[in-house]
N, CA and C of each residue as an Amber inpcrd file, in Angstrom:
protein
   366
  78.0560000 -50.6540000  -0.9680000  78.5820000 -51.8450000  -1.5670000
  79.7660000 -51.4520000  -2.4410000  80.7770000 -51.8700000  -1.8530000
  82.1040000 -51.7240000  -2.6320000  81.9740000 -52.9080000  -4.1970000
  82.7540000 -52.5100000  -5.0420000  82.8410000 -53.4410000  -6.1340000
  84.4030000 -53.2410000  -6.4090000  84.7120000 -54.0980000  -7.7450000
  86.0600000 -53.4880000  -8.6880000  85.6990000 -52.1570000  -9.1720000
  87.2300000 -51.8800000  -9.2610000  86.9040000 -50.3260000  -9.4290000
  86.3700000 -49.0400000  -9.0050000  86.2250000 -49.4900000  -7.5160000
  85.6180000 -48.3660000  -7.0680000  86.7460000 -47.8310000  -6.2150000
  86.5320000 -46.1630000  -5.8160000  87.9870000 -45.5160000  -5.1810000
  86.7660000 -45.5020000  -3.7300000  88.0790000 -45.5780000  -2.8700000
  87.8170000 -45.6790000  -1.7310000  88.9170000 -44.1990000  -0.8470000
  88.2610000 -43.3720000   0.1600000  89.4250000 -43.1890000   0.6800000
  89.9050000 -43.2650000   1.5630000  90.6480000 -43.4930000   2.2860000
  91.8790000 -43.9970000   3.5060000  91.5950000 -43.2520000   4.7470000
  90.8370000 -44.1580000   5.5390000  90.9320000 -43.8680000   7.1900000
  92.0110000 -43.3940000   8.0360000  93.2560000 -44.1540000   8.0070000
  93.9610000 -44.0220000   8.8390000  95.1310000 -42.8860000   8.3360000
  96.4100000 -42.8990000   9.3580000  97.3770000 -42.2770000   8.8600000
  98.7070000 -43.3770000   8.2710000  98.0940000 -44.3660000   7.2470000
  99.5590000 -44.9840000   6.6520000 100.0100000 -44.2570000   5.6070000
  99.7830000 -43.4710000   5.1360000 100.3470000 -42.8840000   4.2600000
  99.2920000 -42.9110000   2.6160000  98.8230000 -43.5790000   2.8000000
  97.7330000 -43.7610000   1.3080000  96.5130000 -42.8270000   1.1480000
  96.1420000 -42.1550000   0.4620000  95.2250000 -41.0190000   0.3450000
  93.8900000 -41.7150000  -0.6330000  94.2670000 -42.4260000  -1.3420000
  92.9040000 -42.6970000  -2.3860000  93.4600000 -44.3320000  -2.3940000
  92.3990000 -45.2720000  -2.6550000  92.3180000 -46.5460000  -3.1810000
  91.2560000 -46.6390000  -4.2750000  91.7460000 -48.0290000  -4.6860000
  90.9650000 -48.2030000  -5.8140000  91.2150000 -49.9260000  -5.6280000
  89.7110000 -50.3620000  -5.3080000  89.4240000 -51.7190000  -5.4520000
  89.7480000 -52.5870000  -6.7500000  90.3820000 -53.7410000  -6.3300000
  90.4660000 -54.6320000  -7.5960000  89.8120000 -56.2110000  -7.2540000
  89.5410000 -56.4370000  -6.1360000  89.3080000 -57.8680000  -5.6720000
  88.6980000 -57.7930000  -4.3950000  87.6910000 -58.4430000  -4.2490000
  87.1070000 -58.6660000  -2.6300000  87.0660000 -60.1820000  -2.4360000
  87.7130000 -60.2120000  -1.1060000  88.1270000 -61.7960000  -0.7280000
  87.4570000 -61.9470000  -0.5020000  86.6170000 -63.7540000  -0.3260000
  85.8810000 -63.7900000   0.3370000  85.3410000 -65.1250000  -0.0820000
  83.8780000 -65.8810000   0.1410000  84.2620000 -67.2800000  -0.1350000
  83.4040000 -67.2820000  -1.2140000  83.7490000 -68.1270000  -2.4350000
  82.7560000 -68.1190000  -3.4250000  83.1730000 -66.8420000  -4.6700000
  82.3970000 -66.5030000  -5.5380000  82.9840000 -65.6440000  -6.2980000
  81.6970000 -64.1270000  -5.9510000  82.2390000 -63.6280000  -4.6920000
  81.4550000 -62.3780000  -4.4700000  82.0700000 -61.3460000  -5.6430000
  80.9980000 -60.3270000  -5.7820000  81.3880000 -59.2040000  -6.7440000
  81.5720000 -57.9010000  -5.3730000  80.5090000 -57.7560000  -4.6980000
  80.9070000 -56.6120000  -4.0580000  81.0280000 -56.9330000  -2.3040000
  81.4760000 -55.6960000  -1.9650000  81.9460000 -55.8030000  -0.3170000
  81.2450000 -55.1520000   0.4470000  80.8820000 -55.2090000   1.6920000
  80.1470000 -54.4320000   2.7580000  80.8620000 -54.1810000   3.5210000
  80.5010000 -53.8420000   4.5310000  81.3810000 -53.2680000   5.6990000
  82.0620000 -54.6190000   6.4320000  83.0790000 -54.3000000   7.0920000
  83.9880000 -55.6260000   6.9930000  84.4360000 -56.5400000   6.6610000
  84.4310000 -56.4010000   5.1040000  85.0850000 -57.2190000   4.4460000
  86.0340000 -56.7900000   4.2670000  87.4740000 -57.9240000   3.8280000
  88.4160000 -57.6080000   3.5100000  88.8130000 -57.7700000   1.6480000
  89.4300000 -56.4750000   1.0240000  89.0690000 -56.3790000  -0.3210000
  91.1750000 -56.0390000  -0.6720000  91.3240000 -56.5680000  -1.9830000
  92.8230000 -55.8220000  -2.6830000  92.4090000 -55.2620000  -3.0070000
  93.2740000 -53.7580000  -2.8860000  93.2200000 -52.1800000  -3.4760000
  94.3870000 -52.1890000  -3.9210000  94.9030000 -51.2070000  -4.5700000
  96.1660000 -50.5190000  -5.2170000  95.9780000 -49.1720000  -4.8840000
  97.4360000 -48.6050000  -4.5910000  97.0720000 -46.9260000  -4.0600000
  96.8910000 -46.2480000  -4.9190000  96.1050000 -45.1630000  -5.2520000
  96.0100000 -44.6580000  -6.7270000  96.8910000 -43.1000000  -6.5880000
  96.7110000 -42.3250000  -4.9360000  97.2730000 -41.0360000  -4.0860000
  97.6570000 -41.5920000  -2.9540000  98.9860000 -41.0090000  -3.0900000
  99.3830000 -41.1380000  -1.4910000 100.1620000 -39.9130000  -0.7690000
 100.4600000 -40.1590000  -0.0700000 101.5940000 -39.0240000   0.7770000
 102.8500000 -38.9870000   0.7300000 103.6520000 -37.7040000  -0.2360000
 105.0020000 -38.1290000  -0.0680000 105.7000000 -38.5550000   1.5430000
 106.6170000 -38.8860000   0.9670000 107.5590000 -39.5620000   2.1200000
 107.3130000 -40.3410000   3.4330000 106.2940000 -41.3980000   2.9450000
 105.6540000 -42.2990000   3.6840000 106.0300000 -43.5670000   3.3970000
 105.7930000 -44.5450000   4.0340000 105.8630000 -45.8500000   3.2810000
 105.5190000 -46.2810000   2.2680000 104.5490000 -45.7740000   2.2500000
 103.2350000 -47.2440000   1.2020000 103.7300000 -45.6510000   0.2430000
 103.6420000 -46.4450000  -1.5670000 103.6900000 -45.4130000  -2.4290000
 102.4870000 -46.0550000  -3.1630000 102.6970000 -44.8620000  -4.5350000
 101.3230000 -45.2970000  -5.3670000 101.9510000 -46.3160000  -6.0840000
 100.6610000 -46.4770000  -6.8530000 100.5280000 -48.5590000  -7.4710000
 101.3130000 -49.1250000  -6.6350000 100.9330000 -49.3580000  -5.1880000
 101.3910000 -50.4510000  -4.5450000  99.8660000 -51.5280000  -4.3510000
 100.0940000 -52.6690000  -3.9800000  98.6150000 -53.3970000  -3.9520000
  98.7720000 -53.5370000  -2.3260000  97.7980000 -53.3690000  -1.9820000
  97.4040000 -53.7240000  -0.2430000  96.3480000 -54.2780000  -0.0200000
  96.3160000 -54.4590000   0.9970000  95.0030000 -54.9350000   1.6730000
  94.4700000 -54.3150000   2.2850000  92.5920000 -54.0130000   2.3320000
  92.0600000 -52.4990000   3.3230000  90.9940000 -53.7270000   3.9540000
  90.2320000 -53.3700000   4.6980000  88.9220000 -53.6780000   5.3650000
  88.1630000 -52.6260000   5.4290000  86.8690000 -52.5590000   4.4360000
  85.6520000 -51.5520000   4.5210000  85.6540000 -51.2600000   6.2600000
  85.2950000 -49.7280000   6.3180000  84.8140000 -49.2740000   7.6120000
  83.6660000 -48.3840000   7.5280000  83.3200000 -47.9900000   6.3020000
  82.5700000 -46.8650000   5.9290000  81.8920000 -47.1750000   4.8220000
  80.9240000 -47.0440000   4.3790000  80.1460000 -47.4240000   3.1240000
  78.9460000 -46.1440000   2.6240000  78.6370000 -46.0650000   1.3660000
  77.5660000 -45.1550000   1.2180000  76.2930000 -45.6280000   1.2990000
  76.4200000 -46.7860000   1.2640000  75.1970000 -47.9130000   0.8910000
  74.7560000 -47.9130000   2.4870000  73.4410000 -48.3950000   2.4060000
  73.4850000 -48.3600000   4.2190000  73.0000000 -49.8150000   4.7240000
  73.6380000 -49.3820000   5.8060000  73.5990000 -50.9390000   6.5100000
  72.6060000 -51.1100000   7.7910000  72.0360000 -52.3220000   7.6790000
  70.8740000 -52.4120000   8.5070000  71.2240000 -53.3710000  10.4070000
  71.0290000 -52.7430000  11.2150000  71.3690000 -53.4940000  11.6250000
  70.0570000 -54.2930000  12.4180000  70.3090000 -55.8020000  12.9550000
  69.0270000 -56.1610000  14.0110000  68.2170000 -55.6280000  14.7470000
  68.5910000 -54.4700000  15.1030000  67.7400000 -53.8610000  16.0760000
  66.8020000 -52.7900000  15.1910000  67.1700000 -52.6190000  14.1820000
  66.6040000 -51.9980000  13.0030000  66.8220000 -50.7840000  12.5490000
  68.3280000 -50.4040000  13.6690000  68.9310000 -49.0650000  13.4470000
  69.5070000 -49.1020000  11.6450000  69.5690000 -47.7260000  10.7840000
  70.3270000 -48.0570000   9.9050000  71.6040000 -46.6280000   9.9640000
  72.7680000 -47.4100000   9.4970000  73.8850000 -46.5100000   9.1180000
  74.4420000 -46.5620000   7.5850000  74.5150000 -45.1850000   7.4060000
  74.8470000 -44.5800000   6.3130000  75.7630000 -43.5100000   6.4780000
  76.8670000 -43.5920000   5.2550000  78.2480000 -42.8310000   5.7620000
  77.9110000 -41.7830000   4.6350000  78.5800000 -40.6480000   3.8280000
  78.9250000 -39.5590000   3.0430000  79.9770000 -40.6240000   2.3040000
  80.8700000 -41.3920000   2.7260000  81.9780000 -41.7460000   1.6520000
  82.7480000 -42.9630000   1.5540000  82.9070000 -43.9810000   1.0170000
  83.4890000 -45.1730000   1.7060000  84.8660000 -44.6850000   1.7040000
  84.6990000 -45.9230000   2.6080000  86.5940000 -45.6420000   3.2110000
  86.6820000 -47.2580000   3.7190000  88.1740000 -46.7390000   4.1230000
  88.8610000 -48.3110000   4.1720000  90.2780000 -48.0340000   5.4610000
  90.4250000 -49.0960000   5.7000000  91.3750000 -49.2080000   6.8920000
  92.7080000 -49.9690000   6.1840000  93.8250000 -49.3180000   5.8130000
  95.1550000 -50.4540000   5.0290000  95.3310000 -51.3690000   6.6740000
  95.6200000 -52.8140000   5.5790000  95.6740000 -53.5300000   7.1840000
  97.4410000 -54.6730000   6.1120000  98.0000000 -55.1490000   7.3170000
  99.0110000 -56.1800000   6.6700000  98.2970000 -57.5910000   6.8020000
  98.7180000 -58.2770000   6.3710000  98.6720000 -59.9370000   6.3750000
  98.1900000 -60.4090000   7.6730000  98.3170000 -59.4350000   8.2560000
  97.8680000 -60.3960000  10.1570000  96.5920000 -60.0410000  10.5150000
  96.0770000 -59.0110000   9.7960000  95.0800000 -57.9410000   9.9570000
  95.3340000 -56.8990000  11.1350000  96.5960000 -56.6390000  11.1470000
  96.5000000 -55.1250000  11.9680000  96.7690000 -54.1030000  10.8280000
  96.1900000 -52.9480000  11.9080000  96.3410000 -51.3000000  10.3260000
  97.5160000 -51.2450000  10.6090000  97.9830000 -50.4300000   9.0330000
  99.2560000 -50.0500000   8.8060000  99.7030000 -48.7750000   9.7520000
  98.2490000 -48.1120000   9.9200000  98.7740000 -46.9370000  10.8950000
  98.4620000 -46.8320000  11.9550000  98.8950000 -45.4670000  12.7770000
  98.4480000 -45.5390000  14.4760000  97.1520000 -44.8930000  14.7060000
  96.4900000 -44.5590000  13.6070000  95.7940000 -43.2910000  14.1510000
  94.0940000 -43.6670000  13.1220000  92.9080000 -44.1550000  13.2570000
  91.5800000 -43.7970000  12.5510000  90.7070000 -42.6350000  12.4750000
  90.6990000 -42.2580000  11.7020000  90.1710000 -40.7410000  11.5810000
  88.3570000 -41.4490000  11.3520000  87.5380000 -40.7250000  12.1780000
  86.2730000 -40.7760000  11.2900000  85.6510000 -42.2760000  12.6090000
  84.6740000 -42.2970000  12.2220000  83.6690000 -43.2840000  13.1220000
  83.4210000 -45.0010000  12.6590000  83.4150000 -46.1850000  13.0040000
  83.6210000 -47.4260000  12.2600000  82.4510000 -47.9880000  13.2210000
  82.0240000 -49.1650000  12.8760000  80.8970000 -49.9360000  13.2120000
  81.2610000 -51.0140000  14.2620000  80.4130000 -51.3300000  14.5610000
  80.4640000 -52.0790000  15.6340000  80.9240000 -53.6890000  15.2610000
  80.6410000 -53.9960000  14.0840000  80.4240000 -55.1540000  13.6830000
  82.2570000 -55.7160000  13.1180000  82.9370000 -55.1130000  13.1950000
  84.4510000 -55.0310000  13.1700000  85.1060000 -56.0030000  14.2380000
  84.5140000 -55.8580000  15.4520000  84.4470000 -56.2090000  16.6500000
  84.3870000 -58.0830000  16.6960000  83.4540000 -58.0680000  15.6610000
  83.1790000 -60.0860000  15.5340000  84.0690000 -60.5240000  14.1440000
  85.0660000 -59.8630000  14.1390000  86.1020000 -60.3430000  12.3490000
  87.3660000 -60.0660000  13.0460000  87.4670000 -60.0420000  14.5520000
  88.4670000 -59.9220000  15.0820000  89.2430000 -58.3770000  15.3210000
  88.9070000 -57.5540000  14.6230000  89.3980000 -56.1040000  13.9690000
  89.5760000 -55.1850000  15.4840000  89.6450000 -55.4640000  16.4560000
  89.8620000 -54.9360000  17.4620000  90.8460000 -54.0380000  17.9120000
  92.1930000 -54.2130000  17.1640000  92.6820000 -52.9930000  17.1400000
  92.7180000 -51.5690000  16.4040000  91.6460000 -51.4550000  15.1470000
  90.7210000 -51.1010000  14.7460000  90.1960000 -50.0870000  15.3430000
  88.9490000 -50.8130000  16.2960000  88.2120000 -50.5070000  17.3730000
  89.1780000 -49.5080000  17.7390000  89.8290000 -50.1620000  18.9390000
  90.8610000 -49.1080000  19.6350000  91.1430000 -48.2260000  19.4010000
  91.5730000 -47.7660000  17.9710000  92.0100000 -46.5110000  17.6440000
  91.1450000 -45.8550000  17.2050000  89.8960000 -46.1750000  16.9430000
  89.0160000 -45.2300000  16.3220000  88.4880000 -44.1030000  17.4310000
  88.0390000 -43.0530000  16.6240000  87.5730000 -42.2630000  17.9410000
  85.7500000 -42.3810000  18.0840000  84.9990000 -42.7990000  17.5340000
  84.0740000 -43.2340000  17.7110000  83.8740000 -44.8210000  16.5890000
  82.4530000 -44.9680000  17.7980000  82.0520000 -46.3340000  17.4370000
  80.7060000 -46.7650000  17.4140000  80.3420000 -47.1810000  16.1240000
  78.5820000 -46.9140000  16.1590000  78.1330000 -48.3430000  15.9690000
């Protein structure tokens, strides 16, 4: 369960190395995020000579959580670290490339190009 204030770190290759939650969208006044939600971060580390710099505000979508998630069939997943996917306004990622394994459930929030790039999918 993501909240404010929590650092997250960066799946893909846009250039952002660490986040840090300030807001999770969503309907109603939620405090924390699960896996596929979409949350504002600010970069706290990034990569020189990339796009995105630090204190920029973006938008990520949880892919990874420490908290674990249950699913219907009664499998549960549990990650080592949350992480996050930088996505723009349309919801595609900022980068070409997902490092690391994402859930299946990405798949019904539209997140499909996501999917695609990841190299596994649980």
């Amino acid at each position: 369960m993501i909240q404010s204030q929590t650092y997250l770190n960066v799946a893909n290759n846009s250039g952002a190395r660490k986040l840090m939650c300030i807001r999770v969208l969503g309907a109603g006044n939620r405090n924390t995020a699960n896996i596929d939600d979409i949350i504002i971060t600010i970069i706290k580390e990034a990569t020189p000579n990339m796009p995105l710099e630090e204190s920029e505000v973006v938008r990520a979508v949880v892919i990874r959580t420490c908290k674990e998630l249950k699913h219907s069939d009664g499998m549960i997943i549990r990650s080592d670290d949350n992480a996050s996917v930088v996505i723009d306004r349309k919801g595609n990622p900022r980068g070409n490339r997902v490092f690391g394994s994402v859930t299946e459930e990405l798949r019904e929030l539209n997140f499909t190009k996501i999917i695609s790039l990841a190299l596994e999918v649980l």
